[in-house]
Backbone bond lengths (Angstrom), bond angles and torsions (degrees), N, CA, C in turn:
res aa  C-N    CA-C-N  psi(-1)  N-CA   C-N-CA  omega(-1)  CA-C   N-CA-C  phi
1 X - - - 1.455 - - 1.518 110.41 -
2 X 1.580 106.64 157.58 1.308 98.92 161.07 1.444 140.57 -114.15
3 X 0.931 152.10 -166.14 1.698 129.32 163.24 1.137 118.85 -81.67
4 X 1.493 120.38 155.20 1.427 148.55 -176.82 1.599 77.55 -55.62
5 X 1.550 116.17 164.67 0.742 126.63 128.88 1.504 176.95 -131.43
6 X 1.160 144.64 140.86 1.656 130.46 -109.76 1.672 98.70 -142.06
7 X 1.281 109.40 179.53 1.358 114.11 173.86 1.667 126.37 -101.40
8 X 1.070 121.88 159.11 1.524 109.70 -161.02 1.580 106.45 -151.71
9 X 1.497 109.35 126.35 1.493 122.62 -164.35 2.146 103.29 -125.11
10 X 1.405 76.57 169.83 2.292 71.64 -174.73 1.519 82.27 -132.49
11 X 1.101 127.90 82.34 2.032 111.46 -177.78 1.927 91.72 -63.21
12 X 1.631 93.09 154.56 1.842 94.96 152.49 1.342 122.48 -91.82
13 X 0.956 134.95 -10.39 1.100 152.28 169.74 1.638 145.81 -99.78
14 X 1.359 118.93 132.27 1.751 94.12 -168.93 1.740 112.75 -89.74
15 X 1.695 128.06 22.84 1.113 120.28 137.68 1.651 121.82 -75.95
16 X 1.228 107.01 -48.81 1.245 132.68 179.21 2.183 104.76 -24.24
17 X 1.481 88.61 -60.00 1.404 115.75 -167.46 2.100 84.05 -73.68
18 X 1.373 123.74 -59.22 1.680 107.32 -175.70 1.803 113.66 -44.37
19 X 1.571 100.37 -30.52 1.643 105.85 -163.53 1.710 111.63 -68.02
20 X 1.474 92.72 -28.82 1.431 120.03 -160.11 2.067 89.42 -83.94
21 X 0.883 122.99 -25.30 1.569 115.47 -161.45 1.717 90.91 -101.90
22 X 1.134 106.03 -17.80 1.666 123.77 -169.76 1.496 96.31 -60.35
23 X 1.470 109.83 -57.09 1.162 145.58 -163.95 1.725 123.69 -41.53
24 X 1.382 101.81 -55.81 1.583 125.98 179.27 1.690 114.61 -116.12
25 X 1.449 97.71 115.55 1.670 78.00 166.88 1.627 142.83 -72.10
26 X 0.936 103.03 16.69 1.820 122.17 166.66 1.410 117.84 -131.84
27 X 1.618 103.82 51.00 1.265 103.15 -167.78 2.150 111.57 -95.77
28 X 0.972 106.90 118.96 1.620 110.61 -172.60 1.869 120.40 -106.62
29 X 1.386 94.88 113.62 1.783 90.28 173.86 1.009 117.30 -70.76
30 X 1.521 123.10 146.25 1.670 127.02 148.88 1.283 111.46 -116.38
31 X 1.413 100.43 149.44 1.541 127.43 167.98 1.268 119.67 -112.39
32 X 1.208 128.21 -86.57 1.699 128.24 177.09 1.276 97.19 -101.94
33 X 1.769 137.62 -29.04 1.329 109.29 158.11 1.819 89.13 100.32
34 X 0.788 129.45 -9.65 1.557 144.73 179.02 1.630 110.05 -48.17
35 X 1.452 107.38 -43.17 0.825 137.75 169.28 1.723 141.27 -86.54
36 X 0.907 91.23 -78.23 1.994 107.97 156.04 1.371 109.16 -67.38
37 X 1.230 160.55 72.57 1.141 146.65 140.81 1.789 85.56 -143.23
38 X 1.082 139.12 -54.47 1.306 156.02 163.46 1.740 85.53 -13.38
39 X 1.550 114.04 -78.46 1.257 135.64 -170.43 1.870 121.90 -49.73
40 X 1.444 96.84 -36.83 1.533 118.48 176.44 1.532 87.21 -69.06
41 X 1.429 123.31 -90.98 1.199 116.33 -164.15 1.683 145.61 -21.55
42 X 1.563 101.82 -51.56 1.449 131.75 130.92 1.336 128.84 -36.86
43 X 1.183 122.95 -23.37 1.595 140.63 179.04 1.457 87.50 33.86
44 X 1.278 115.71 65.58 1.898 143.21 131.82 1.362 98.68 -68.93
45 X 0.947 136.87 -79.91 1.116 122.89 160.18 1.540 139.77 -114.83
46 X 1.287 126.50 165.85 1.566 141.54 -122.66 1.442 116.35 -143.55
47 X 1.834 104.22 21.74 1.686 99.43 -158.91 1.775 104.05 -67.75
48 X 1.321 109.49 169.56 1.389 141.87 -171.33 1.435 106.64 -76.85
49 X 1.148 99.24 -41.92 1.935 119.85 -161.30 1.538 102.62 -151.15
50 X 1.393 100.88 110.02 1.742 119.68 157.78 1.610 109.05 -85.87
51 X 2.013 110.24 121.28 1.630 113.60 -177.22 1.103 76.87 -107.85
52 X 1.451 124.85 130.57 1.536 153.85 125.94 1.576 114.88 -50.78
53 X 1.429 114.82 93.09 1.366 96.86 173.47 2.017 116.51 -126.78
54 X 1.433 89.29 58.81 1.601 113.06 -164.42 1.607 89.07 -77.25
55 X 1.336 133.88 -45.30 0.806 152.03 -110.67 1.855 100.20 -132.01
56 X 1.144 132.13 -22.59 1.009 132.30 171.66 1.885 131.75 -84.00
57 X 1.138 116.24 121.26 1.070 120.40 -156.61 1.493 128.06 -56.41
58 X 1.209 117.27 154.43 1.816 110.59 -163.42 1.250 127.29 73.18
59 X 1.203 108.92 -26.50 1.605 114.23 -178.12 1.782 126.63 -51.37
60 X 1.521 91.01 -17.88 1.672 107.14 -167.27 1.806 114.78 -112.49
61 X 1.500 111.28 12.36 1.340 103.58 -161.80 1.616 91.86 -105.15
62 X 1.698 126.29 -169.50 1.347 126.70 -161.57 1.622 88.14 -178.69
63 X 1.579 98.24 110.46 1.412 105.98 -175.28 1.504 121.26 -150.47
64 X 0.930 123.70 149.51 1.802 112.51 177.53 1.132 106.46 -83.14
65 X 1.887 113.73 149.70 1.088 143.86 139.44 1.048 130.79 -104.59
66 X 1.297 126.46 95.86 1.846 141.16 -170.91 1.900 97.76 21.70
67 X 1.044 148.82 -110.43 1.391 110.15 -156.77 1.607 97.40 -108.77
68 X 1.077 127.04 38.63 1.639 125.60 149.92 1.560 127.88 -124.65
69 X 1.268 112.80 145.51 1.283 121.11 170.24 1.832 114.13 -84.20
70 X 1.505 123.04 113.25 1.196 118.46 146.01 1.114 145.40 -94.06
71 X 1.395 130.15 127.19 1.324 154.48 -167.50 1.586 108.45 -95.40
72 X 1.515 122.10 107.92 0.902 122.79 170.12 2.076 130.22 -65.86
73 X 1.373 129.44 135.54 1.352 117.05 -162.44 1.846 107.01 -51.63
74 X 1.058 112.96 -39.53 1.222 120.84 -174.10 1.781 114.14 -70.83
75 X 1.295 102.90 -16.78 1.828 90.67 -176.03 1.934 96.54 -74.55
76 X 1.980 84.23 146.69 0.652 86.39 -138.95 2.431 97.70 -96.35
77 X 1.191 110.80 161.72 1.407 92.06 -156.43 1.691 136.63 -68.12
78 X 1.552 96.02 4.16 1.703 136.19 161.86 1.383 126.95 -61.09
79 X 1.716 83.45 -48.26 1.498 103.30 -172.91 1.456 104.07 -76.83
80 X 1.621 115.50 -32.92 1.001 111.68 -157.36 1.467 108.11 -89.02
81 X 1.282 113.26 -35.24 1.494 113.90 159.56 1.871 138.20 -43.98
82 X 1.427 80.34 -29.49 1.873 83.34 -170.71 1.888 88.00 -100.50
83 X 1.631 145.09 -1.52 0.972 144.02 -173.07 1.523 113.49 -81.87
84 X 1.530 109.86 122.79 1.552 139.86 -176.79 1.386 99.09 -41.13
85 X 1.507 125.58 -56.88 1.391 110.21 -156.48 1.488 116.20 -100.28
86 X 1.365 114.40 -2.02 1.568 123.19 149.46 1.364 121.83 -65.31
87 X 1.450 110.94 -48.69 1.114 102.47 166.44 1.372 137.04 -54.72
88 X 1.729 110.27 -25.69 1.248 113.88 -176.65 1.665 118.68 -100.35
89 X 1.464 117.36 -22.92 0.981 110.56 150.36 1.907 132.93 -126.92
90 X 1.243 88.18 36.24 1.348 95.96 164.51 1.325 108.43 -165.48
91 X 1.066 109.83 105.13 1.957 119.85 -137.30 2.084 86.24 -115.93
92 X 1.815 95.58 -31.42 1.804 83.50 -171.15 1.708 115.21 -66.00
93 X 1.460 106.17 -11.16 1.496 115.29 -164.42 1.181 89.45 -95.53
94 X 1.081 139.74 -35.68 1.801 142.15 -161.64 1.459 89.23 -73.99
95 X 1.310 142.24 -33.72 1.585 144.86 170.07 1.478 115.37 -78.81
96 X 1.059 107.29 -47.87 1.828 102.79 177.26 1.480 104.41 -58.21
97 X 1.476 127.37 -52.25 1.352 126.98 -166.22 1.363 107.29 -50.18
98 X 1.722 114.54 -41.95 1.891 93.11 -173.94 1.019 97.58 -81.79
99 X 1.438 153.10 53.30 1.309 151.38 105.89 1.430 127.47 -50.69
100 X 1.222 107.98 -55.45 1.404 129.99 172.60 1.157 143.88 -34.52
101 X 1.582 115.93 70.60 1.734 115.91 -166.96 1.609 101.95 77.84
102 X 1.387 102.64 -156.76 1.492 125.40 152.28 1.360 131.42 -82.57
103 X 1.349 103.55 158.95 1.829 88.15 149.14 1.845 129.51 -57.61
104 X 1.341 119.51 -29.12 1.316 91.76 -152.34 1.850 88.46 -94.47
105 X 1.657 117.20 -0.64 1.229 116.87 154.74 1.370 137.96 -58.02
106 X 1.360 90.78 -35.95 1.938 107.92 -175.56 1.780 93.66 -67.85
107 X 0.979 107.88 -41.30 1.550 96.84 -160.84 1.508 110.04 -75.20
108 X 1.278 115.28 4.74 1.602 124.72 161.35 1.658 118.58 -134.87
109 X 1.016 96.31 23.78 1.816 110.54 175.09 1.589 101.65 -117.28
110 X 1.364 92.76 127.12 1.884 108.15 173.67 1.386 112.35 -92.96
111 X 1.099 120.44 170.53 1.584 140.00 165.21 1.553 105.94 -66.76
112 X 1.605 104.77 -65.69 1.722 97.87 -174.60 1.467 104.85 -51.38
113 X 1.610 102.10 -57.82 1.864 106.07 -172.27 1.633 108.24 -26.98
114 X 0.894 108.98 -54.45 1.969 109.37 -167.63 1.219 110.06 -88.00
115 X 1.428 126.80 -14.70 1.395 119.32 153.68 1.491 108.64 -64.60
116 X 1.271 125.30 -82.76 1.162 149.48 -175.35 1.977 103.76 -21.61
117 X 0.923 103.34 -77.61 1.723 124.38 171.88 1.718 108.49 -38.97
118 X 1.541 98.31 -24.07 1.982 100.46 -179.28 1.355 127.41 13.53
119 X 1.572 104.13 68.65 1.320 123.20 160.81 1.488 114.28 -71.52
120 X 1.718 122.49 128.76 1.489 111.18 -168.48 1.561 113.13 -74.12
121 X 0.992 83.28 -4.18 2.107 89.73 -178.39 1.606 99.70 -98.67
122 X 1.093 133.74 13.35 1.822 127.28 -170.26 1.639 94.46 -73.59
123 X 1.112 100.19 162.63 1.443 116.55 161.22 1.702 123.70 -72.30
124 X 1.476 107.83 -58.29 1.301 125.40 -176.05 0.682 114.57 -76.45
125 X 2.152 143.01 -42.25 1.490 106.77 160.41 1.514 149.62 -65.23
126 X 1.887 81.89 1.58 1.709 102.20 172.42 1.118 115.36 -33.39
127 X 1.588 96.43 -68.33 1.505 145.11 -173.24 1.295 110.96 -36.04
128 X 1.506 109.77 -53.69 1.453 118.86 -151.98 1.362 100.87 -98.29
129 X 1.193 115.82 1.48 2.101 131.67 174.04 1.546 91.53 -107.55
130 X 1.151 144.30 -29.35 1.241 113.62 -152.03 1.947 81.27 -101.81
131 X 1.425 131.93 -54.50 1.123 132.39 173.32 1.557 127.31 -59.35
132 X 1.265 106.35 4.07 1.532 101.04 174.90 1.494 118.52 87.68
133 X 1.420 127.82 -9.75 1.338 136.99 -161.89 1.779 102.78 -32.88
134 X 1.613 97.17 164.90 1.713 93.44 171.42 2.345 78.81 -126.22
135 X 1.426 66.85 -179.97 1.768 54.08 -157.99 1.925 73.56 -154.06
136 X 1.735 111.46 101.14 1.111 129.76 -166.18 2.217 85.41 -96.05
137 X 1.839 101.34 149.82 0.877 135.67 -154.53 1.350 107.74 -147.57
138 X 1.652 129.34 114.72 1.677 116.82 147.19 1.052 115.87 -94.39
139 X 1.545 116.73 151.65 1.327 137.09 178.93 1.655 103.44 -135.72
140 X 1.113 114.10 118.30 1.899 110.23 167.80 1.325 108.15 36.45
141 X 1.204 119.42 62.43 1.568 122.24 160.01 1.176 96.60 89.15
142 X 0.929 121.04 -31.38 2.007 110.08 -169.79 1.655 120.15 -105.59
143 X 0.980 110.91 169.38 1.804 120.56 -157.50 2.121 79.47 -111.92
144 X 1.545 87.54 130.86 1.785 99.91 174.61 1.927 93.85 -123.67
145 X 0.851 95.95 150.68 1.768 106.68 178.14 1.594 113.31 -146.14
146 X 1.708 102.37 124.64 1.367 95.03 -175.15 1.677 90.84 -129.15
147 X 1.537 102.85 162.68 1.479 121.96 172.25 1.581 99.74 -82.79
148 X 1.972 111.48 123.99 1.314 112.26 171.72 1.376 126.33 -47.77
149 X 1.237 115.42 -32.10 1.728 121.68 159.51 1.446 117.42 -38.88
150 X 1.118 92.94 -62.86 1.796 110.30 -175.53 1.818 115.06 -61.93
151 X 1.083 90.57 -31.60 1.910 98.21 -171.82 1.521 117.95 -75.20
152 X 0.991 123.83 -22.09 1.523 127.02 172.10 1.631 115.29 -99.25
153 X 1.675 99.56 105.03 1.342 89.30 167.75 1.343 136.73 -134.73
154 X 1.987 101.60 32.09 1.180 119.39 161.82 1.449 124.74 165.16
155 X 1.179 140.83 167.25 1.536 121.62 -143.70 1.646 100.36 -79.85
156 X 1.541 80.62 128.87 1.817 105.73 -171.90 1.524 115.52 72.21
157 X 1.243 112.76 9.28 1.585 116.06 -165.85 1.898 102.04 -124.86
158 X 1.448 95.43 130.14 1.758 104.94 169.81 1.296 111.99 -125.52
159 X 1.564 111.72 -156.48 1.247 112.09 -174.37 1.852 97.84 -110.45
160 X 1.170 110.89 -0.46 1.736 114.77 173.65 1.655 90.80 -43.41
161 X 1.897 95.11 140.53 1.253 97.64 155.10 1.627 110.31 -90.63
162 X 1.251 111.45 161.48 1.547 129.80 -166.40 1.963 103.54 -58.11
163 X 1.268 106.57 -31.39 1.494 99.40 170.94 1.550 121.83 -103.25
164 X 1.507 106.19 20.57 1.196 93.26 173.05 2.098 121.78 -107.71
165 X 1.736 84.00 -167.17 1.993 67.08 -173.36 1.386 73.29 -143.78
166 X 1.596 106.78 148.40 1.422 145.60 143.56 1.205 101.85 -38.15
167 X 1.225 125.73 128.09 1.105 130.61 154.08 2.142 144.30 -128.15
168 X 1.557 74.15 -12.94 1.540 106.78 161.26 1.434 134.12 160.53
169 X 1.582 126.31 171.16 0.859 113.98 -164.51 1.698 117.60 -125.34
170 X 0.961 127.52 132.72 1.445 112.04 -157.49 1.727 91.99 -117.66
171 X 1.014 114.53 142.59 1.711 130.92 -174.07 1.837 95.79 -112.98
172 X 1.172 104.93 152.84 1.352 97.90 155.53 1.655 120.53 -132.76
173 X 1.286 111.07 125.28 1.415 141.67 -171.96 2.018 98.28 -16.28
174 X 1.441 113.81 154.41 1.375 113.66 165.25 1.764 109.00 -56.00
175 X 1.112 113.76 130.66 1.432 130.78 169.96 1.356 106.66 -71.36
176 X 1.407 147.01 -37.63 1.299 135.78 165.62 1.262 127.97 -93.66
177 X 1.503 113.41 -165.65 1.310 123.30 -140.99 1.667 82.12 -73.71
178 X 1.937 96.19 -39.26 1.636 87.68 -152.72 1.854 82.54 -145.33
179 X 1.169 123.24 144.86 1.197 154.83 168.59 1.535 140.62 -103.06
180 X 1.461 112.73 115.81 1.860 113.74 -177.82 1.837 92.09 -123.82
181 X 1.470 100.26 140.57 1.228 132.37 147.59 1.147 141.16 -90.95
182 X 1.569 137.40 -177.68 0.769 98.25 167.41 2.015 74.75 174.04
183 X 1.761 126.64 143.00 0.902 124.78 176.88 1.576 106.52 -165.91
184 X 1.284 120.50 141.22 1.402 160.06 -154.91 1.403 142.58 -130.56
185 X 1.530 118.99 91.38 1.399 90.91 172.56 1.176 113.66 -168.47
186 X 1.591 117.52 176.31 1.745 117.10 -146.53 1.224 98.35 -114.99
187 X 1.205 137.89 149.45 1.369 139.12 179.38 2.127 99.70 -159.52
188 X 1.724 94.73 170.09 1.626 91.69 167.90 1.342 123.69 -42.11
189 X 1.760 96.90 -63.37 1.458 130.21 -149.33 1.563 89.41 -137.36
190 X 1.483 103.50 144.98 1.500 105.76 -179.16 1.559 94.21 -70.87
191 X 1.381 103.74 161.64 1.468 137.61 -178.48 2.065 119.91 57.23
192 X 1.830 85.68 -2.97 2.018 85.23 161.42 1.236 123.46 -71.57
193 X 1.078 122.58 -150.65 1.785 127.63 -157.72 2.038 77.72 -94.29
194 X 1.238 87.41 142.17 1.547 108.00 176.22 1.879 104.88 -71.65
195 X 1.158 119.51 153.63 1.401 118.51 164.35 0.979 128.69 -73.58
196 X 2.019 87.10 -55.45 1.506 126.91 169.83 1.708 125.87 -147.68
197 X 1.119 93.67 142.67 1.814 96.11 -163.31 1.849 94.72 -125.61
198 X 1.492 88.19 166.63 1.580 90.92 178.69 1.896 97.95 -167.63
199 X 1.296 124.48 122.76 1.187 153.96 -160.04 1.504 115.78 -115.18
200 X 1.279 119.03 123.71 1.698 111.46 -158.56 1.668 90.65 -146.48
201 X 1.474 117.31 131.59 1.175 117.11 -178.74 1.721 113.65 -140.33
202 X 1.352 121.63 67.81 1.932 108.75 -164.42 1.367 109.12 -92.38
203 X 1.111 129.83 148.96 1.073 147.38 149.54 1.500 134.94 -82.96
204 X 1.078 125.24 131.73 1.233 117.02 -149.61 1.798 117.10 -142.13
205 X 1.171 141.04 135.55 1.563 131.46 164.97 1.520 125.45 -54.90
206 X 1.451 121.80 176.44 1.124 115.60 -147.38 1.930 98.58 -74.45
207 X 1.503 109.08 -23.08 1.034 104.67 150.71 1.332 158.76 -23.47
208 X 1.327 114.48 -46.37 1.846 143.22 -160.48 1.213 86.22 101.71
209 X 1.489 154.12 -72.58 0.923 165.32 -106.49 1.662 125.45 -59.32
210 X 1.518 119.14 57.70 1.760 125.33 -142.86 1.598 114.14 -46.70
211 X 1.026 94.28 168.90 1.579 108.08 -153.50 1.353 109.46 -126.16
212 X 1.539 94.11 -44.43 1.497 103.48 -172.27 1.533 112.09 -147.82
213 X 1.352 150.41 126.28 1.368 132.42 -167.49 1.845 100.28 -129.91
214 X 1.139 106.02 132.31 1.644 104.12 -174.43 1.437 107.95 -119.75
215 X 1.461 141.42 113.17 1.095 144.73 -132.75 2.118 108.26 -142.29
216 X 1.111 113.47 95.47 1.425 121.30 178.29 1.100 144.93 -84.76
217 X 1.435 175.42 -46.68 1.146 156.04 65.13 1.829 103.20 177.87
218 X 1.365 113.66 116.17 1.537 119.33 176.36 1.159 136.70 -108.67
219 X 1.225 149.05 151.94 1.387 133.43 -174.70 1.355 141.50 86.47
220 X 1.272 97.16 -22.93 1.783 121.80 -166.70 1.386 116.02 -118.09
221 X 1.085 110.45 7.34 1.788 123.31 164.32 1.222 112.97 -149.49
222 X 1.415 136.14 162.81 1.408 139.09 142.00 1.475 128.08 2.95
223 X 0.982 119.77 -32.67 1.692 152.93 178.90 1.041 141.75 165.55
224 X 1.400 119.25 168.79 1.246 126.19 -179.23 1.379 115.96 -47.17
225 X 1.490 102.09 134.70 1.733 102.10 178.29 1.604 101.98 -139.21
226 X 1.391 98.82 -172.74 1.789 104.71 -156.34 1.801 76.58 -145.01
227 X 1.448 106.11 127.97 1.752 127.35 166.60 1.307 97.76 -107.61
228 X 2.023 92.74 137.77 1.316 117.82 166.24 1.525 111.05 -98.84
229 X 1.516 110.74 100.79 1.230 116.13 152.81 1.539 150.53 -40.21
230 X 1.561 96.17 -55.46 1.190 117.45 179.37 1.613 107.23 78.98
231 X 1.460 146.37 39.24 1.259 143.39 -136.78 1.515 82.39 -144.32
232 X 1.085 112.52 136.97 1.638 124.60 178.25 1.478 106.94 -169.34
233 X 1.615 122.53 128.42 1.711 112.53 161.27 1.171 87.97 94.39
234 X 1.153 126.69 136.58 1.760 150.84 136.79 1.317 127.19 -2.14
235 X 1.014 103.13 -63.63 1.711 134.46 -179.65 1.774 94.79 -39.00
236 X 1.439 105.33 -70.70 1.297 110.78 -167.59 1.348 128.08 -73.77
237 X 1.110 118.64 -6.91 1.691 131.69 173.31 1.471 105.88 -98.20
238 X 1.902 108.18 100.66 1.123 125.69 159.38 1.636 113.42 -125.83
239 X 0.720 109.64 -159.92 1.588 107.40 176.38 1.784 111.89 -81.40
240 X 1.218 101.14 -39.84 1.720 115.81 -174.15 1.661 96.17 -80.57
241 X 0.666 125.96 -1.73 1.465 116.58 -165.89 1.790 100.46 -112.23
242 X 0.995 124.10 -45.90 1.428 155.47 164.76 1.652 112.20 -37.89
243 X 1.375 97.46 -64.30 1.018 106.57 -162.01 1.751 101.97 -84.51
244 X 1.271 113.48 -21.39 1.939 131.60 -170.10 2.070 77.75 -71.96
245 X 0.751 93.89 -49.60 2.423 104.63 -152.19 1.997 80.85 -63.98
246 X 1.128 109.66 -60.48 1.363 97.89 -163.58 1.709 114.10 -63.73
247 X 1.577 117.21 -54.33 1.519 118.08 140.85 1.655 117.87 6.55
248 X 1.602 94.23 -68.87 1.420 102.80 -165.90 1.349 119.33 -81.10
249 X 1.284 106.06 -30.76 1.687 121.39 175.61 2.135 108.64 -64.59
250 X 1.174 92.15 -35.54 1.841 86.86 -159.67 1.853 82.54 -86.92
251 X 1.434 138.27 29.56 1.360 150.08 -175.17 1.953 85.74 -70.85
252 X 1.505 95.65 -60.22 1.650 110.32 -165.55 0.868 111.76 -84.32
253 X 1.739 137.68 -2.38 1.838 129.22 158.47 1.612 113.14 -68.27
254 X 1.492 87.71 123.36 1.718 96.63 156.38 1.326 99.05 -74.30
255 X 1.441 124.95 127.26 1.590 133.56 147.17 0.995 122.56 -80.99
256 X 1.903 133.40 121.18 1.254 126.73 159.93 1.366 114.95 -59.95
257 X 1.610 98.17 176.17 1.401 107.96 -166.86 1.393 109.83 -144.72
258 X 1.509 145.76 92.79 1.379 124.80 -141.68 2.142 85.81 -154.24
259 X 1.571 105.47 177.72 0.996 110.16 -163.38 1.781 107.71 -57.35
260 X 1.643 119.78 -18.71 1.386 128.91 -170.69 1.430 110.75 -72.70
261 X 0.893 122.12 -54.17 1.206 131.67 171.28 1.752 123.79 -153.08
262 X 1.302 112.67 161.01 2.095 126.21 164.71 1.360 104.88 -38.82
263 X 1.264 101.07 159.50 1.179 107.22 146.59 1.334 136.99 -89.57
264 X 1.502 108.69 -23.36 1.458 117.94 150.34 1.395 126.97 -58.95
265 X 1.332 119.54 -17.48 1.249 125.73 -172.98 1.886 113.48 -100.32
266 X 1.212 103.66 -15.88 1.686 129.18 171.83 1.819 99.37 -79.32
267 X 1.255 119.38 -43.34 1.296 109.92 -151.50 2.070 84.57 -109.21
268 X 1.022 137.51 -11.94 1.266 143.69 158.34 1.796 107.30 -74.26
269 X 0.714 107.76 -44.50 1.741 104.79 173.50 1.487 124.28 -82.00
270 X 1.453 125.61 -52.59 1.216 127.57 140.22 1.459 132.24 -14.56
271 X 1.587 96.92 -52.25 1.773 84.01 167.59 0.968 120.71 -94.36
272 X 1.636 142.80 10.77 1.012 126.93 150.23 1.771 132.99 -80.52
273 X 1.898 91.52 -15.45 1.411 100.99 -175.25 1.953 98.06 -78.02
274 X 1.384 105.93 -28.64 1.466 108.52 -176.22 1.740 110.28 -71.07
275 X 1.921 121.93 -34.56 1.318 92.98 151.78 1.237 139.19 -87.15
276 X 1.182 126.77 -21.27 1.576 120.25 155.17 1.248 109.70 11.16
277 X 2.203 84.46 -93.76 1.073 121.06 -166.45 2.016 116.89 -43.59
278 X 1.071 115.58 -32.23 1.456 129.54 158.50 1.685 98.75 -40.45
279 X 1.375 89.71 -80.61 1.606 106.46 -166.61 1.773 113.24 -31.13
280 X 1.320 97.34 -45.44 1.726 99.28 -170.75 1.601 85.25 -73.75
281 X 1.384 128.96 -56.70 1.345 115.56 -145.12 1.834 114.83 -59.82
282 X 1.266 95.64 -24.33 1.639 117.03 176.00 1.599 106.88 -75.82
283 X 1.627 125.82 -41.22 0.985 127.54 168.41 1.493 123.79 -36.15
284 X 1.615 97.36 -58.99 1.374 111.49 176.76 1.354 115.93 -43.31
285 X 1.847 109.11 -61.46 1.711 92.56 166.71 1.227 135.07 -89.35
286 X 1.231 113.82 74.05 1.337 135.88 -152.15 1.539 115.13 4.44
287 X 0.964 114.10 69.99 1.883 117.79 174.07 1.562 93.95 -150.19
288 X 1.470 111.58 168.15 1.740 109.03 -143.90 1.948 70.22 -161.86
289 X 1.504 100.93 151.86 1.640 125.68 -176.53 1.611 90.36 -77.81
């Protein structure tokens, strides 16, 4: 098939681009298109008005702010993979990304795009639920900011209002001395839609000794979500203990249930991809389940 067809603007600017979505009531952004053009073709969807905002400035840079890293919507998910200071302080996203599509996708797939688009199987809103991201937004002149937790609240669906635009994403730096990650996940074929994903981020003293462990889960519900463990200190990270907290945590996931797989079989795989993912992140500071 081919796409409906619609009207199509390049704003320079990221009001320019709010005025422009203001404008039409089926008005749809692209970024790398990774996503939405897939959808056009299919005439899944049917917007009125295509905003081009490849082209607007700032959108693509990746820089610190005293203890956070920001990620502009437009960098792009190539760039962001092979980039020094992701890697160094945001090391769980530098792992989700070689998940992500292909290569010759990454090099036209953005950060905002795959946030924004909130597919429950994505990589990056894993990321941005399991790390806390704030994930800044304009709307009509004004700056909106939501907690990545808070922003997904169902497949392909957030809390963005309809005229606003992504505009970046801010991470905040490891909180300890010293930091393990750690990420996982099952799919058909490497780099298709995940089944089930699982996202592990601890923080730890100069010791290894964790402090804090932040734990996410993809694919296997409506969206991305973030489990409360309750796991803190040495003592309590064994294998039986680990595996009892996660048990108890996936108590409160709704599991879908669709032609790919159970739902028993989502929430049986999941927790093993979620201790793994423990396992390496503890690995890293050299301590083992």
């Amino acid at each position: 098939m081919k796409a409906a067809s619609f009207d199509y603007v390049r704003p320079q600017t990221l009001d320019a681009a709010c005025d422009y979505l203001a404008s039409a009531p089926n008005a749809r952004i692209i970024a790398g298109g990774q996503s939405l053009v897939p959808m056009l073709a299919m005439r899944l969807a049917r917007p009125a008005l295509i905003v081009d905002i490849v082209h607007i400035d700032g959108l693509s840079s990746i820089h610190e702010d005293g203890n956070d890293l920001v990620v502009g919507a437009m960098v792009r998910q190539a760039s962001a993979l092979s980039n020094p200071l992701i890697a160094t302080h945001v090391p769980l996203l530098a792992k989700a990304l070689a998940h992500v599509g292909h290569p010759p996708t990454r090099t036209r797939g953005t950060i905002g795009g795959s946030v924004a688009h909130a597919d429950p199987s994505a990589e990056i809103p894993l990321v941005a639920v399991a790390l806390g991201a704030t994930l800044h937004l304009r709307d009509s002149g004004s700056d909106i900011d939501f907690d990545a937790e808070d922003f997904f609240i169902g497949p392909m669906l957030t809390l963005a209002p309809p005229t606003a635009c992504l505009y970046a994403l801010q991470f905040p730096k490891p909180a300890g001395a010293k930091c393990g990650t750690g990420f996982h996940e099952i799919a058909p074929r490497r780099s298709d839609y995940a089944l089930a994903a699982a996202a592990v981020h601890i923080n730890a003293d100069t010791n290894g000794t964790p402090q804090d462990l932040r734990l996410a889960i993809g694919g296997v519900s409506d969206f991305p979500q973030r489990l409360q463990l309750g796991l803190s200190g040495h003592d309590t990270f064994t294998n039986d203990t680990v595996t009892g907290a996660i048990d108890a945590a996936l108590d409160g996931v709704d599991f879908v249930e669709d032609m790919h797989a159970s739902a028993a079989y989502r929430r049986r795989v999941v927790a093993e991809l979620a201790r793994r993912a423990i396992q390496d992140a503890l690995h890293e500071l050299g301590r083992s389940l």
